[in-house]
PQR file of N, CA, C, O and H, with PARSE charges and radii, in Angstrom:
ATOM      1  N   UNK A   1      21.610  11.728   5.980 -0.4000 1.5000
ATOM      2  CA  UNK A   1      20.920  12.953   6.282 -0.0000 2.0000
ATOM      3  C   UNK A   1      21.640  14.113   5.618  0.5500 1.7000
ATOM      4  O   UNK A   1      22.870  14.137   5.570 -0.5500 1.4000
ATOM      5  N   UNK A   2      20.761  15.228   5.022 -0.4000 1.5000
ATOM      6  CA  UNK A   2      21.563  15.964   4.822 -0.0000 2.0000
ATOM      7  C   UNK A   2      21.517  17.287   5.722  0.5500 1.7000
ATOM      8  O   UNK A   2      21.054  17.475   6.847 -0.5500 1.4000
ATOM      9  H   UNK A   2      19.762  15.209   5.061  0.4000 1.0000
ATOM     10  N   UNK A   3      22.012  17.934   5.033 -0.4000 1.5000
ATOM     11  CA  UNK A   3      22.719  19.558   6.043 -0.0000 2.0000
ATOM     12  C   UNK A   3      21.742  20.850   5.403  0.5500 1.7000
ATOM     13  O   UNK A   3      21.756  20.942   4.175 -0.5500 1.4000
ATOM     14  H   UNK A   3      22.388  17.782   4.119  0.4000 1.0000
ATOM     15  N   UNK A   4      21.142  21.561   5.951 -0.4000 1.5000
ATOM     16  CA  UNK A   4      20.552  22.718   5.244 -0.0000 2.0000
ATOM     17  C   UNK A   4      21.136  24.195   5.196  0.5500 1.7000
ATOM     18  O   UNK A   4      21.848  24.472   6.162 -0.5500 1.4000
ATOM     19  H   UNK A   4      21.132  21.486   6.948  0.4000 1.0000
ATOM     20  N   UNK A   5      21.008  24.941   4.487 -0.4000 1.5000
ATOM     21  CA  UNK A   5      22.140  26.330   4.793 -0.0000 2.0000
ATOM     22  C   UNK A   5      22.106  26.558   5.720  0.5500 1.7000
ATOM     23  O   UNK A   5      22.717  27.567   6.070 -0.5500 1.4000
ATOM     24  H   UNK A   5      20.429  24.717   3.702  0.4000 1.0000
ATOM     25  N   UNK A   6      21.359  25.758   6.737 -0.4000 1.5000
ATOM     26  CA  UNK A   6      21.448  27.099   8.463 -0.0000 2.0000
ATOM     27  C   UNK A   6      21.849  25.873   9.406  0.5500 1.7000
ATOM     28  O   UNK A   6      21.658  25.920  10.621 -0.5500 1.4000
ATOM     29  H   UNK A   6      20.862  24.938   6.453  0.4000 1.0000
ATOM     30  N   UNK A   7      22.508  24.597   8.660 -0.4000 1.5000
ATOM     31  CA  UNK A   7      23.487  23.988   9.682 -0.0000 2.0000
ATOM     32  C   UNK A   7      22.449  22.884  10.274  0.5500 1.7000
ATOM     33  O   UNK A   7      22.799  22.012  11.069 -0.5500 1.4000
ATOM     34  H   UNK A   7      22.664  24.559   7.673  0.4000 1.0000
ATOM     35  N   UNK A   8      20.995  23.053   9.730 -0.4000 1.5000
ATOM     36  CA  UNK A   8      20.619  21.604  10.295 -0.0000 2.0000
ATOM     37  C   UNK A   8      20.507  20.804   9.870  0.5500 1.7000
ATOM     38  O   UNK A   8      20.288  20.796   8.658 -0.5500 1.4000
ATOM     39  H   UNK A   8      20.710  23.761   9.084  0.4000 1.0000
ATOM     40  N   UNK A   9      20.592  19.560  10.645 -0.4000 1.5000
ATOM     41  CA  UNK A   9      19.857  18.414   9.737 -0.0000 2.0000
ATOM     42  C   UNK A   9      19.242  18.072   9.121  0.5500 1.7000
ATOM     43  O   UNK A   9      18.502  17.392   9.831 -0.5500 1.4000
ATOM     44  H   UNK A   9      20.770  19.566  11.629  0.4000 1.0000
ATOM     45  N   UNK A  10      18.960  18.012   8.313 -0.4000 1.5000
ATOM     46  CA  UNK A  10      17.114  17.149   7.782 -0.0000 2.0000
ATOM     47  C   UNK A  10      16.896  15.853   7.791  0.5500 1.7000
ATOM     48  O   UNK A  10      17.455  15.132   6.964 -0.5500 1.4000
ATOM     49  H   UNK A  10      19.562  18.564   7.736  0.4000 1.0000
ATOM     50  N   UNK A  11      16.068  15.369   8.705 -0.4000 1.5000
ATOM     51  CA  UNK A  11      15.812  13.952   8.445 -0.0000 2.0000
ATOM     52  C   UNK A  11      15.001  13.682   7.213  0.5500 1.7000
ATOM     53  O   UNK A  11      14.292  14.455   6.569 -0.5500 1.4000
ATOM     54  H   UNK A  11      15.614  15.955   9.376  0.4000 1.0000
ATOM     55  N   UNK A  12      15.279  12.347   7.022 -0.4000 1.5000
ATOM     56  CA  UNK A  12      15.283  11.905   5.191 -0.0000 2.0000
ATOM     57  C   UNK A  12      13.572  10.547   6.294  0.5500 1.7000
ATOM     58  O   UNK A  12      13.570   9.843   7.304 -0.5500 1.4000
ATOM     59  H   UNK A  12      15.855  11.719   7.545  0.4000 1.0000
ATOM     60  N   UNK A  13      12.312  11.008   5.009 -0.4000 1.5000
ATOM     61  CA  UNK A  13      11.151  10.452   5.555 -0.0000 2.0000
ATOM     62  C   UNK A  13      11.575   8.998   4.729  0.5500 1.7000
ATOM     63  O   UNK A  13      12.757   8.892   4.400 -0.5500 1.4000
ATOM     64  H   UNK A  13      12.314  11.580   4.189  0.4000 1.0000
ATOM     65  N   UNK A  14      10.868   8.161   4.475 -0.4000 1.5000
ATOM     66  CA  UNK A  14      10.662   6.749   4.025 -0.0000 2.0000
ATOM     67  C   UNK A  14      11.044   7.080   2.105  0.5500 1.7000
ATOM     68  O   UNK A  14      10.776   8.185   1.633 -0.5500 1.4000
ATOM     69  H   UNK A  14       9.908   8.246   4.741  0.4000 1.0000
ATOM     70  N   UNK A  15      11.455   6.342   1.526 -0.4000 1.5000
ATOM     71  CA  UNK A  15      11.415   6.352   0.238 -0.0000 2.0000
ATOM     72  C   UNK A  15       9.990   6.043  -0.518  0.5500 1.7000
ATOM     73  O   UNK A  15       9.164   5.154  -0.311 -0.5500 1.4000
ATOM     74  H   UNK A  15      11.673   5.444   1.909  0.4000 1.0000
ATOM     75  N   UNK A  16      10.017   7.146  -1.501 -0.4000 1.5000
ATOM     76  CA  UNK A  16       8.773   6.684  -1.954 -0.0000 2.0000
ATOM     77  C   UNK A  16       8.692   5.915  -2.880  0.5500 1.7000
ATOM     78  O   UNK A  16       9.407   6.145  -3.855 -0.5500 1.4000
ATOM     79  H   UNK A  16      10.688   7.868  -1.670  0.4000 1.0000
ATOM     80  N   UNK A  17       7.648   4.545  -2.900 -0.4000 1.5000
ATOM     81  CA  UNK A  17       7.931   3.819  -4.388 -0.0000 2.0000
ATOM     82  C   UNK A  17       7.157   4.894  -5.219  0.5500 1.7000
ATOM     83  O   UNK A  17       6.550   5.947  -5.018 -0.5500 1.4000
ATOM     84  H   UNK A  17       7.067   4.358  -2.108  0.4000 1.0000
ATOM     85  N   UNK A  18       7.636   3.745  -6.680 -0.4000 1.5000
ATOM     86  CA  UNK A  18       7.272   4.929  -8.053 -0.0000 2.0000
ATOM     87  C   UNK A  18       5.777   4.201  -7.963  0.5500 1.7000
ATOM     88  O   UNK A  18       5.465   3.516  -6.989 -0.5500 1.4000
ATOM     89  H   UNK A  18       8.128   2.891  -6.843  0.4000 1.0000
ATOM     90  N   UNK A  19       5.001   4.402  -8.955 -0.4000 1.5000
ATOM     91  CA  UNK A  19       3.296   4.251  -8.959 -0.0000 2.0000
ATOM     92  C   UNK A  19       3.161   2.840  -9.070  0.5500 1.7000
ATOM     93  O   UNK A  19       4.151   2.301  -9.564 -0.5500 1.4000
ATOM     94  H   UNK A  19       5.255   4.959  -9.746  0.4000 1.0000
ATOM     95  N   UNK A  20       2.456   2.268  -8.832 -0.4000 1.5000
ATOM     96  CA  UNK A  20       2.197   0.706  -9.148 -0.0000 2.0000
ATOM     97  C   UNK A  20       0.797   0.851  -9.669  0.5500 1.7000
ATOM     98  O   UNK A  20       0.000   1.754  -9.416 -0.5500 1.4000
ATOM     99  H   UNK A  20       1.651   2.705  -8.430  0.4000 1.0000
ATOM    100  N   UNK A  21       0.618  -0.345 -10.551 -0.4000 1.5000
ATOM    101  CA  UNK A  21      -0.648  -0.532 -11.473 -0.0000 2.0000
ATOM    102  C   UNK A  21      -1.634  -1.589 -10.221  0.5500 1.7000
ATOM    103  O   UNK A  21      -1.499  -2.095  -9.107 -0.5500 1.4000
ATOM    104  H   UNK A  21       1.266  -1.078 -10.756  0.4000 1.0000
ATOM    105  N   UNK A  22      -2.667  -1.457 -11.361 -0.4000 1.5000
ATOM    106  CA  UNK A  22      -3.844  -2.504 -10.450 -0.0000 2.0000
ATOM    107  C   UNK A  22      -3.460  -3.886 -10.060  0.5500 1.7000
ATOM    108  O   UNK A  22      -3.817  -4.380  -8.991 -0.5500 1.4000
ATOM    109  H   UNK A  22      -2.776  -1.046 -12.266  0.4000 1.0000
ATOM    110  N   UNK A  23      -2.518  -4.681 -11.191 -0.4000 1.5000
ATOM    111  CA  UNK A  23      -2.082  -5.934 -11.452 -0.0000 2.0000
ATOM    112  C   UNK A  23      -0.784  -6.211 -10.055  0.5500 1.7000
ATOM    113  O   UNK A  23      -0.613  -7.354  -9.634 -0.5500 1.4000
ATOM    114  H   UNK A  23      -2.228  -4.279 -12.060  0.4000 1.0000
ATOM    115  N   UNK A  24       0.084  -4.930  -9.435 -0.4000 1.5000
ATOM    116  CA  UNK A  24       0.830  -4.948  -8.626 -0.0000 2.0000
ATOM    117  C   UNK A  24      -0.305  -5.098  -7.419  0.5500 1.7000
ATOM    118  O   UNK A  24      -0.181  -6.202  -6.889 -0.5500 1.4000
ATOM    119  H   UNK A  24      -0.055  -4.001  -9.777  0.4000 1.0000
ATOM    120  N   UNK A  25      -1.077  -4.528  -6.995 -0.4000 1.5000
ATOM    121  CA  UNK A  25      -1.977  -4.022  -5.793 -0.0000 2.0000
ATOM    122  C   UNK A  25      -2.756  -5.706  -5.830  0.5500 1.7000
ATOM    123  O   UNK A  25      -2.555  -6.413  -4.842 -0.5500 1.4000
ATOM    124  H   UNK A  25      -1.177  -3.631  -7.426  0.4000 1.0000
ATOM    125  N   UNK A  26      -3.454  -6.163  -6.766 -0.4000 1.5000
ATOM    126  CA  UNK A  26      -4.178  -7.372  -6.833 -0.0000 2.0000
ATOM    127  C   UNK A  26      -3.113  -8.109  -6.163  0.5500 1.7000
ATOM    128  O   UNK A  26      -3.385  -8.675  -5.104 -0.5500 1.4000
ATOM    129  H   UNK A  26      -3.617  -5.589  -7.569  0.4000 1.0000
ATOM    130  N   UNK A  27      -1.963  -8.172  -6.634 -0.4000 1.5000
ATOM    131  CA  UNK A  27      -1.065  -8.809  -6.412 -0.0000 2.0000
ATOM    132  C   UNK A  27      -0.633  -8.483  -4.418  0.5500 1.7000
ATOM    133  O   UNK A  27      -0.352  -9.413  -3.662 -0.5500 1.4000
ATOM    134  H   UNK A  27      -1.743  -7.712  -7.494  0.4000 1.0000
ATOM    135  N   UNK A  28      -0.679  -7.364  -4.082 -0.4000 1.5000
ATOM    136  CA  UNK A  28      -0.177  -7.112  -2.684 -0.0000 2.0000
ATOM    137  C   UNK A  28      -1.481  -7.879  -1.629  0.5500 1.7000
ATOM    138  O   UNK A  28      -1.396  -8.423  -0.528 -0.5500 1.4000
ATOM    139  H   UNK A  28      -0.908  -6.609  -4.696  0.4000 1.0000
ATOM    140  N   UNK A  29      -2.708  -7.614  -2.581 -0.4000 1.5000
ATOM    141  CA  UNK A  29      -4.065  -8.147  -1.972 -0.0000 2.0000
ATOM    142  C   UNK A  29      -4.144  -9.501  -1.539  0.5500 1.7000
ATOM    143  O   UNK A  29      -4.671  -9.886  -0.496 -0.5500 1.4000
ATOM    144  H   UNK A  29      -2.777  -7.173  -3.476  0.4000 1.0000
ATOM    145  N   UNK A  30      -3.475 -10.341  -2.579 -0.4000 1.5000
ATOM    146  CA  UNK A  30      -3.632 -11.584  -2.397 -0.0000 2.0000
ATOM    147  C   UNK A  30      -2.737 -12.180  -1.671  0.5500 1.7000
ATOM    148  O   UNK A  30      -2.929 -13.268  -1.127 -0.5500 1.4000
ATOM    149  H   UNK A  30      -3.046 -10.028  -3.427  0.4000 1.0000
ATOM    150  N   UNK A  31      -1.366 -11.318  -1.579 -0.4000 1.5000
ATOM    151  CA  UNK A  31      -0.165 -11.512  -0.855 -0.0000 2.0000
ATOM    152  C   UNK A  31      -0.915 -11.932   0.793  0.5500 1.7000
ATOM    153  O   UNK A  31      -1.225 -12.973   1.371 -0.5500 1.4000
ATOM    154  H   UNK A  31      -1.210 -10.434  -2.021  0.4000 1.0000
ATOM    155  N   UNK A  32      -0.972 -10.377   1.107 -0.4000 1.5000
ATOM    156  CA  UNK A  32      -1.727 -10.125   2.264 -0.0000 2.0000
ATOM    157  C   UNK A  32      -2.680 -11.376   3.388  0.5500 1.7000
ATOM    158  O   UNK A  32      -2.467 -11.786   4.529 -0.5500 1.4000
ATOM    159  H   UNK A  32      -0.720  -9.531   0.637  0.4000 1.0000
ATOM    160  N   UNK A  33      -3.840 -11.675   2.284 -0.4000 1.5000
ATOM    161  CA  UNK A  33      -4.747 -12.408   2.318 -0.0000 2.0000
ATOM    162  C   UNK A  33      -4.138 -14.105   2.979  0.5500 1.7000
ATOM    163  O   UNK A  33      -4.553 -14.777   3.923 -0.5500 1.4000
ATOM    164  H   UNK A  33      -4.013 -11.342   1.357  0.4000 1.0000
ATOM    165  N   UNK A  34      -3.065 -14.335   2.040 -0.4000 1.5000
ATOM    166  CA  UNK A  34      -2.281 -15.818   2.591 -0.0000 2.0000
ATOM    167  C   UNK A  34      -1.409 -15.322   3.626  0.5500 1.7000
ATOM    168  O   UNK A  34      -0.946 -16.283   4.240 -0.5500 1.4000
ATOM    169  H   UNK A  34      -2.728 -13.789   1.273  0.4000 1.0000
ATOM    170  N   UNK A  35      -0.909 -13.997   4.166 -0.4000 1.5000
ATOM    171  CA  UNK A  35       0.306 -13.885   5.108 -0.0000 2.0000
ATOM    172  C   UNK A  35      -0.557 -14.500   6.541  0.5500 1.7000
ATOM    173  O   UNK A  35      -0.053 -15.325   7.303 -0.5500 1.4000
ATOM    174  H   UNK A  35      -1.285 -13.217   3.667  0.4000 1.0000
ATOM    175  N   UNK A  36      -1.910 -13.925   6.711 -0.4000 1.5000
ATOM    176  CA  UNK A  36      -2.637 -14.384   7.751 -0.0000 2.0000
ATOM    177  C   UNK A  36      -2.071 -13.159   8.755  0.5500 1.7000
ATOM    178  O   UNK A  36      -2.211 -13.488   9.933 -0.5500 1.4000
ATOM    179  H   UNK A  36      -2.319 -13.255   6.092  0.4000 1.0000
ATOM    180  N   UNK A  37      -1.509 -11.922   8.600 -0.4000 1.5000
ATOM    181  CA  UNK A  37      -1.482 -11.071   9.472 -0.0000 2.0000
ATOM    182  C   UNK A  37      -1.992 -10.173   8.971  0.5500 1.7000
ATOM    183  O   UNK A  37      -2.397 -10.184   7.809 -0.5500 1.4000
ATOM    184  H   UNK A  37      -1.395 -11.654   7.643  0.4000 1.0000
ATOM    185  N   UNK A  38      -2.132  -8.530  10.310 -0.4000 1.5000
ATOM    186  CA  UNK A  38      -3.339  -7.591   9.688 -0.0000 2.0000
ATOM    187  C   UNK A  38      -2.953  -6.517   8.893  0.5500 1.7000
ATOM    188  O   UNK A  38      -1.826  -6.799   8.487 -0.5500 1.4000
ATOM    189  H   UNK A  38      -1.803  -8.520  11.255  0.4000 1.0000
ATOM    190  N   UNK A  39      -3.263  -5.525   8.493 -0.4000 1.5000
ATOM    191  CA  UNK A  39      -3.258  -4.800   7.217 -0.0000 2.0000
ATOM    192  C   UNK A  39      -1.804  -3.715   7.798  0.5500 1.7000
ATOM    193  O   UNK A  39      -0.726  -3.594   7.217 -0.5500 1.4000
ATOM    194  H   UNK A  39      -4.179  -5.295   8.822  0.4000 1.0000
ATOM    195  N   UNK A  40      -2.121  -3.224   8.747 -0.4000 1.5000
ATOM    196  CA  UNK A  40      -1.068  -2.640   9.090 -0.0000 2.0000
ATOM    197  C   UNK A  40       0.537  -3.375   9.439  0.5500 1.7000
ATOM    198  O   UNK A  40       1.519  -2.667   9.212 -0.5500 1.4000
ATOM    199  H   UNK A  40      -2.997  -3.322   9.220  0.4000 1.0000
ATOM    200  N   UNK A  41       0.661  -4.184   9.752 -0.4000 1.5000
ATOM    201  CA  UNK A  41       2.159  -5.433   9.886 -0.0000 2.0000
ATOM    202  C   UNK A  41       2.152  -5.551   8.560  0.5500 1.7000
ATOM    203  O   UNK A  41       2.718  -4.583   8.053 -0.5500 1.4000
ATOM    204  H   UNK A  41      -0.136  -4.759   9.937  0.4000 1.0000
ATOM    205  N   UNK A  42       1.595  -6.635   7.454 -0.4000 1.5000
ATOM    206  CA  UNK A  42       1.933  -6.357   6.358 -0.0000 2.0000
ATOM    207  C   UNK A  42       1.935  -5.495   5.605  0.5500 1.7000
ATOM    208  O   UNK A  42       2.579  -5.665   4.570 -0.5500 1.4000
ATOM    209  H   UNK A  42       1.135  -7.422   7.866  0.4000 1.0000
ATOM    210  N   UNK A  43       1.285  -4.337   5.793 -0.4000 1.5000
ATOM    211  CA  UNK A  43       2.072  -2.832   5.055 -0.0000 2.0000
ATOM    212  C   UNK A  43       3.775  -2.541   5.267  0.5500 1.7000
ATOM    213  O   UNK A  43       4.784  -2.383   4.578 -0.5500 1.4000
ATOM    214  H   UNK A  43       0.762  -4.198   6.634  0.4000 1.0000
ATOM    215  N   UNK A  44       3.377  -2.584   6.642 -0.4000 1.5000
ATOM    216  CA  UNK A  44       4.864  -2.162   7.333 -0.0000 2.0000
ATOM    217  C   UNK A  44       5.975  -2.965   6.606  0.5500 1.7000
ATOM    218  O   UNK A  44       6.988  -2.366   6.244 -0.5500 1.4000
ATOM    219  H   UNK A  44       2.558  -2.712   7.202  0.4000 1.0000
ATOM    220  N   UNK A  45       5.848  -4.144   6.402 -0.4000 1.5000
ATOM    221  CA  UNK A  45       6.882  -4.775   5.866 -0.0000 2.0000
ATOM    222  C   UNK A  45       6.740  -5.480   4.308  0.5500 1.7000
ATOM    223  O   UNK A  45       6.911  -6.578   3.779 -0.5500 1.4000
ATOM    224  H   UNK A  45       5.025  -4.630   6.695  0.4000 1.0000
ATOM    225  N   UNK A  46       6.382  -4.327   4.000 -0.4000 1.5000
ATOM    226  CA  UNK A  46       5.998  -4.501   2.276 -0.0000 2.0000
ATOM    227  C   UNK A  46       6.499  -3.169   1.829  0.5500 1.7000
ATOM    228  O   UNK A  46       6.790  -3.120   0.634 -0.5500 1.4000
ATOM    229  H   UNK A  46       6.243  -3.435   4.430  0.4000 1.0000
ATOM    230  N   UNK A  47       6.731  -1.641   2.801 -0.4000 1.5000
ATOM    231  CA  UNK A  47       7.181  -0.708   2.609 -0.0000 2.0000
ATOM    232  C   UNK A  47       5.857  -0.209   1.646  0.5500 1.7000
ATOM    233  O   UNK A  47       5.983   0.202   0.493 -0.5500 1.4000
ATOM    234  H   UNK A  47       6.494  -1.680   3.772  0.4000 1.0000
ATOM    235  N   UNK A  48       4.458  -0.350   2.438 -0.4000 1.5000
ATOM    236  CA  UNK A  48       3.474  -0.085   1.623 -0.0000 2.0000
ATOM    237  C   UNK A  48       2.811   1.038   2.618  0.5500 1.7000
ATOM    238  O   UNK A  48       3.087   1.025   3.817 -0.5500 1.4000
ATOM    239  H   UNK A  48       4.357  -0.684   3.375  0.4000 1.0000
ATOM    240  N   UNK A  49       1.892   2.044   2.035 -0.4000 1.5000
ATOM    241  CA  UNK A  49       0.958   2.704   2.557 -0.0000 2.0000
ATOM    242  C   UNK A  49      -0.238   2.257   2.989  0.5500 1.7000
ATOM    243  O   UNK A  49      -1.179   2.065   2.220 -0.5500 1.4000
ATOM    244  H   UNK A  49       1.668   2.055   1.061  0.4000 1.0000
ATOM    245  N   UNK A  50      -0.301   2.007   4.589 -0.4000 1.5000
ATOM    246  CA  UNK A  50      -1.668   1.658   4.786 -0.0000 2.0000
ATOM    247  C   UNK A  50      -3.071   2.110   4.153  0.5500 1.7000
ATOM    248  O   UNK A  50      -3.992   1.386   3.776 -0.5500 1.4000
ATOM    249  H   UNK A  50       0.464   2.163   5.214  0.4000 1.0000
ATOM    250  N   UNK A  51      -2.978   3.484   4.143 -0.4000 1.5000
ATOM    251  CA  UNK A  51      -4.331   4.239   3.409 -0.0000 2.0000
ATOM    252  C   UNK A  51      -4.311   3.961   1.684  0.5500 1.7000
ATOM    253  O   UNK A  51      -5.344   4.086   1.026 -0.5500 1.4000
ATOM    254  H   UNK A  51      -2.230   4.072   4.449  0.4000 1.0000
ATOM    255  N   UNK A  52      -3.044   3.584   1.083 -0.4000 1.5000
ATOM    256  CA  UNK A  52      -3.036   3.272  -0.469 -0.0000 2.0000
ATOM    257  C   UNK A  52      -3.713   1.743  -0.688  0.5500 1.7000
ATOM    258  O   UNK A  52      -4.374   1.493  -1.696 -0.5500 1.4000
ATOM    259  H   UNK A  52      -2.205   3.483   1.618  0.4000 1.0000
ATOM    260  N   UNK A  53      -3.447   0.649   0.482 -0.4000 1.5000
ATOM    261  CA  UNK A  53      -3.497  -0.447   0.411 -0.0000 2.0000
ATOM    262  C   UNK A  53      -4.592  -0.402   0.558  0.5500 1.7000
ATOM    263  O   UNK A  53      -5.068  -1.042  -0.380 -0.5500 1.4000
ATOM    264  H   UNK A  53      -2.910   0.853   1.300  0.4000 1.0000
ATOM    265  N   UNK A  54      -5.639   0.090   1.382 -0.4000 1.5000
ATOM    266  CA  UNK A  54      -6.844  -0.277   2.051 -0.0000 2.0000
ATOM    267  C   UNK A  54      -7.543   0.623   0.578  0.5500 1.7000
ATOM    268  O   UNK A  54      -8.413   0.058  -0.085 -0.5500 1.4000
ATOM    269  H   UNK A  54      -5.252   0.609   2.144  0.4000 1.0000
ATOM    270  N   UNK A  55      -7.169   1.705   0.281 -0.4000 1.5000
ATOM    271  CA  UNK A  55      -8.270   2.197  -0.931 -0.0000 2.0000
ATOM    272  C   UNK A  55      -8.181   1.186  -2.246  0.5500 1.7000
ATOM    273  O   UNK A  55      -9.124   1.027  -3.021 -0.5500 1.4000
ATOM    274  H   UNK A  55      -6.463   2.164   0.820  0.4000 1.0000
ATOM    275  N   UNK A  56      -7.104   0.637  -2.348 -0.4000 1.5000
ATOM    276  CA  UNK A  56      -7.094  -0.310  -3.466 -0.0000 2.0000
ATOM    277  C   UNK A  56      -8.020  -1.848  -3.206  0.5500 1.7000
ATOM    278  O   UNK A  56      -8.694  -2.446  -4.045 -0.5500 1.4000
ATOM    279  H   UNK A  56      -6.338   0.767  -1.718  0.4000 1.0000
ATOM    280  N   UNK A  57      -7.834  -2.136  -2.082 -0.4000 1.5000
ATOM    281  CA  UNK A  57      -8.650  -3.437  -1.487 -0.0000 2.0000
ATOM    282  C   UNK A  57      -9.861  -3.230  -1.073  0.5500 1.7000
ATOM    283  O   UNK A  57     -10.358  -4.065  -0.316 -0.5500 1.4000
ATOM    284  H   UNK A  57      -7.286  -1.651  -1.400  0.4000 1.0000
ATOM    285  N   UNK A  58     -10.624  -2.055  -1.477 -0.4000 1.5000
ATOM    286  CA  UNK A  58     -11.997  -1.746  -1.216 -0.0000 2.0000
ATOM    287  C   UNK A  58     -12.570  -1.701  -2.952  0.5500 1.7000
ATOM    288  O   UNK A  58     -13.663  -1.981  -3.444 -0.5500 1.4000
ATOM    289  H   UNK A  58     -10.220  -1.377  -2.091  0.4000 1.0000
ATOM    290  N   UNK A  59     -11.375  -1.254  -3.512 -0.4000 1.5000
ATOM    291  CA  UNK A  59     -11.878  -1.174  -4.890 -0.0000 2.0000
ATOM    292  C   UNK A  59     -12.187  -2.571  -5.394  0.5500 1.7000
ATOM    293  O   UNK A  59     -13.272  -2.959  -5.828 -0.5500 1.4000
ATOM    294  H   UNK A  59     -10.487  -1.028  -3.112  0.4000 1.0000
ATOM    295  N   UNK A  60     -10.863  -3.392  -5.246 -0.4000 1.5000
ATOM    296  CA  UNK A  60     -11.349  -4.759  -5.357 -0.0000 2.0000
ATOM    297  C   UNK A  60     -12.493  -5.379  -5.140  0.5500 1.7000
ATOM    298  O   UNK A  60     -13.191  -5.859  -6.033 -0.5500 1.4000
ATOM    299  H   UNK A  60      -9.982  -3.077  -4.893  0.4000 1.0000
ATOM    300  N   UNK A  61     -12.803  -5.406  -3.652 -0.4000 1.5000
ATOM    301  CA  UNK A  61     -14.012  -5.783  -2.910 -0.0000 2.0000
ATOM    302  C   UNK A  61     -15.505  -5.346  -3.660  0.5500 1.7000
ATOM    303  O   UNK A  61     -16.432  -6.132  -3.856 -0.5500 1.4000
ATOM    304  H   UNK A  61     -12.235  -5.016  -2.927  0.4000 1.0000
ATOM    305  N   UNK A  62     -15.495  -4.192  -3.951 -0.4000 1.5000
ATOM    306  CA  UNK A  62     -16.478  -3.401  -4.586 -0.0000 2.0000
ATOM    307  C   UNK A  62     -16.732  -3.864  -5.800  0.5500 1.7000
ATOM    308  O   UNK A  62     -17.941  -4.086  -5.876 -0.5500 1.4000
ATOM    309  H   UNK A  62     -14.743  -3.553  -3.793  0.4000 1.0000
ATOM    310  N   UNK A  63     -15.898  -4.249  -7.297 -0.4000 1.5000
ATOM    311  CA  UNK A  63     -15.670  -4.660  -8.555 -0.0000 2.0000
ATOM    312  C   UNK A  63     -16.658  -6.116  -7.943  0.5500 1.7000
ATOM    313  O   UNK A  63     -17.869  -6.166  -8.160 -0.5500 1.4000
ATOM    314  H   UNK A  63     -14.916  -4.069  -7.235  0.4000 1.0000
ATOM    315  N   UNK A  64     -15.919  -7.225  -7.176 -0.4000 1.5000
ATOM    316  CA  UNK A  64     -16.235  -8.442  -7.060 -0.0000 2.0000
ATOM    317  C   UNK A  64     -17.747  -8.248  -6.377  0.5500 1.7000
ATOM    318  O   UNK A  64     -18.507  -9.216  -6.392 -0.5500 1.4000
ATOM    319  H   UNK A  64     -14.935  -7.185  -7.000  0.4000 1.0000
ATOM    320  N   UNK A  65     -18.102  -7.203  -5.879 -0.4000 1.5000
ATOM    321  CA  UNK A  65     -19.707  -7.534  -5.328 -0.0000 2.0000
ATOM    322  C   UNK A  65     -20.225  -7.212  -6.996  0.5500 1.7000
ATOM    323  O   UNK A  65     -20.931  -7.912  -7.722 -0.5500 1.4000
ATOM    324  H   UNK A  65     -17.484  -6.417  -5.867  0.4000 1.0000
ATOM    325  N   UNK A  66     -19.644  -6.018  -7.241 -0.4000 1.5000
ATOM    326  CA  UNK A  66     -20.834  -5.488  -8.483 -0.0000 2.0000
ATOM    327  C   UNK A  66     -21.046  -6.820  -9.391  0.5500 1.7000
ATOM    328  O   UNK A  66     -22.132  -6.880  -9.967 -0.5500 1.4000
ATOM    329  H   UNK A  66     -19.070  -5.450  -6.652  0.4000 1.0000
ATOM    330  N   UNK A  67     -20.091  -7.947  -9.596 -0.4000 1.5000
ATOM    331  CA  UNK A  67     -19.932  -8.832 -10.527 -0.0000 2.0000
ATOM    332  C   UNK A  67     -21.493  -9.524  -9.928  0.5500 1.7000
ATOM    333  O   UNK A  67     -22.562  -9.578 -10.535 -0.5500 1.4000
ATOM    334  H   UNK A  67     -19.209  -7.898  -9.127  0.4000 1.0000
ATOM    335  N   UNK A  68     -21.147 -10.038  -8.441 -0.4000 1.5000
ATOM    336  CA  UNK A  68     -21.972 -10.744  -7.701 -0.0000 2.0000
ATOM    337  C   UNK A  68     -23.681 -10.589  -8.189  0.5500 1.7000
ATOM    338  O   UNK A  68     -24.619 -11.328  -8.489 -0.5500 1.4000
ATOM    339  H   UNK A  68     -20.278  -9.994  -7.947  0.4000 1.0000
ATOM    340  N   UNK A  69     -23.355  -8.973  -8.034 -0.4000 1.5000
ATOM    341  CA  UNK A  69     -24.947  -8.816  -8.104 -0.0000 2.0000
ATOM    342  C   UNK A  69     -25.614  -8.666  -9.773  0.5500 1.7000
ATOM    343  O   UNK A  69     -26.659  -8.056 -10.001 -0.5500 1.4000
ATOM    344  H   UNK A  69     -22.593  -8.372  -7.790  0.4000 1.0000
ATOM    345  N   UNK A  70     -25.050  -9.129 -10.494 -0.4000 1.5000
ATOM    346  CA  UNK A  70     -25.048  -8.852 -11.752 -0.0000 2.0000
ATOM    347  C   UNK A  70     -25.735 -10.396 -12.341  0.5500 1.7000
ATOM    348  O   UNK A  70     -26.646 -10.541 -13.157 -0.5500 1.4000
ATOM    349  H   UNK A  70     -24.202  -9.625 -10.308  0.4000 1.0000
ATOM    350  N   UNK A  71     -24.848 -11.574 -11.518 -0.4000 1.5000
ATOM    351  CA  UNK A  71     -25.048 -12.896 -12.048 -0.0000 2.0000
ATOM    352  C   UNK A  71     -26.868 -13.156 -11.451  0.5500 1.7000
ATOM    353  O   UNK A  71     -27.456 -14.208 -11.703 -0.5500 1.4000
ATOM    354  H   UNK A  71     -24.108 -11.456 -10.855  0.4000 1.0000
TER
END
């Protein structure tokens, strides 16, 4: 923690990772998918953002229907 000029603390929030590509996120998706637990537990212990995870796994979802409805 550090100290601020007026003597307080600052608590230090979560580290942020640096950006990850689509190929990382596909990758957390499929992780996920075999852990067999729910979106929030495996965030938590992936040091992932629930709201980053879930907008990336909708994008997914979305790509694979458009394919669907195409064939």
């Amino acid at each position: 923690m550090d100290d601020d000029s007026m003597g307080r603390t600052a608590m230090r929030t979560g580290a942020r990772r640096p950006r990850q590509g689509e190929a990382f996120w596909r990758e957390m998706v499929a992780a996920w998918k075999m852990s067999g637990v729910g979106t929030r537990r495996f965030c938590g212990e992936q040091g992932l953002a629930v709201s980053t995870f879930g907008l990336w796994r909708k994008k997914f979802t979305a790509r694979r229907l458009e394919r669907v409805c195409w064939l």
